[in-house]
N, C-alpha and C positions, 0 to 999 in steps of 0.2 A: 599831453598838451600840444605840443608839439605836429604830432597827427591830427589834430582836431584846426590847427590852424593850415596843414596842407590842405584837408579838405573844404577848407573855406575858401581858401586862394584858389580852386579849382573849382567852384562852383561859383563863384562870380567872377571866371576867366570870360568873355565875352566869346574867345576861343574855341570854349568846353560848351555851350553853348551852339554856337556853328556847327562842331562833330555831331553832339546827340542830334540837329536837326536834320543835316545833312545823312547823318546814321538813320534815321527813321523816314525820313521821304526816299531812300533807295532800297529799304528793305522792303516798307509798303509796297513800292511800284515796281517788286518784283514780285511780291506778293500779290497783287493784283492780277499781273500778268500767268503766274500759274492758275488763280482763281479761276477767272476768264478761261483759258483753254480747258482745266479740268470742266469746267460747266457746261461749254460748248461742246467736248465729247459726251457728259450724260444730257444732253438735252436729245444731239443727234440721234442716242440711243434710246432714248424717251418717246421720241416725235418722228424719229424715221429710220428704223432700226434696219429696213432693207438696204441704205446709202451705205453700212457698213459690214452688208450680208454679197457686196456683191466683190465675184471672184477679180485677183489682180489681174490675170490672161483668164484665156479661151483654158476651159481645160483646167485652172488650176482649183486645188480645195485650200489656197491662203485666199483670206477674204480682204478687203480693206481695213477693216478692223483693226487687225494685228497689227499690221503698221504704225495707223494710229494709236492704239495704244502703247506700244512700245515707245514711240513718238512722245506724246505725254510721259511718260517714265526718262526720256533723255533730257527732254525742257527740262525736269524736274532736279537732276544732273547738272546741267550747263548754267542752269537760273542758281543753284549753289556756288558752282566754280567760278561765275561772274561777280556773286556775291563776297565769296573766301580772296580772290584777287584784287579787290578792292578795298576790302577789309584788311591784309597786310601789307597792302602797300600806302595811300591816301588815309585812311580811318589812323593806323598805328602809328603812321608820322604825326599828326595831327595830334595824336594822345601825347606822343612821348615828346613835342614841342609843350605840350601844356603842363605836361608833368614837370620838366625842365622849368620851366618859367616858375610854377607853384614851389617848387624845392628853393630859389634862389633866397 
């Protein structure tokens, strides 16, 4: 019984509330953000396959490609680690102020 009245008190936290919306408008809009450059490298390679066929130097056999895709596999890296950093720091405060308040 008890548990049933935490989680009532924490879903009409106006609080709890704020977190889930603030939680979903910055996952979306990193999600986006990977969307968008994944699509933009297979379009490139879709529509102008030669832009990623050409050598870095004179002379070399790395192409541009590589870079970009590796590129893409770091965003995909970093767009996590931005998201894990803000996730224990601002999201976890936020929770464990709600939780706190719903326990009283």
């Amino acid at each position: 019984m008890k548990h049933e009245n935490i989680y009532q008190a924490i879903q009409e936290n106006p609080r709890f509330h704020e977190l889930v919306s603030k939680r979903n408008r910055f996952a979306w809009s990193l999600a986006i953000v990977m969307l968008a450059a994944y699509f933009a490298f297979i379009l490139i390679i879709a529509f102008d396959p030669a832009l990623f066929g050409i050598p870095l130097s004179a002379g070399s056999v790395t192409t541009w490609g590589i870079p970009a895709g590796l590129g893409l596999i770091f965003l995909s890296f970093i767009l996590t680690g931005v998201y894990v950093q803000r996730a224990n720091g601002e999201f976890d405060r936020l929770t464990q102020e709600i939780l706190q308040e719903a326990d009283k």
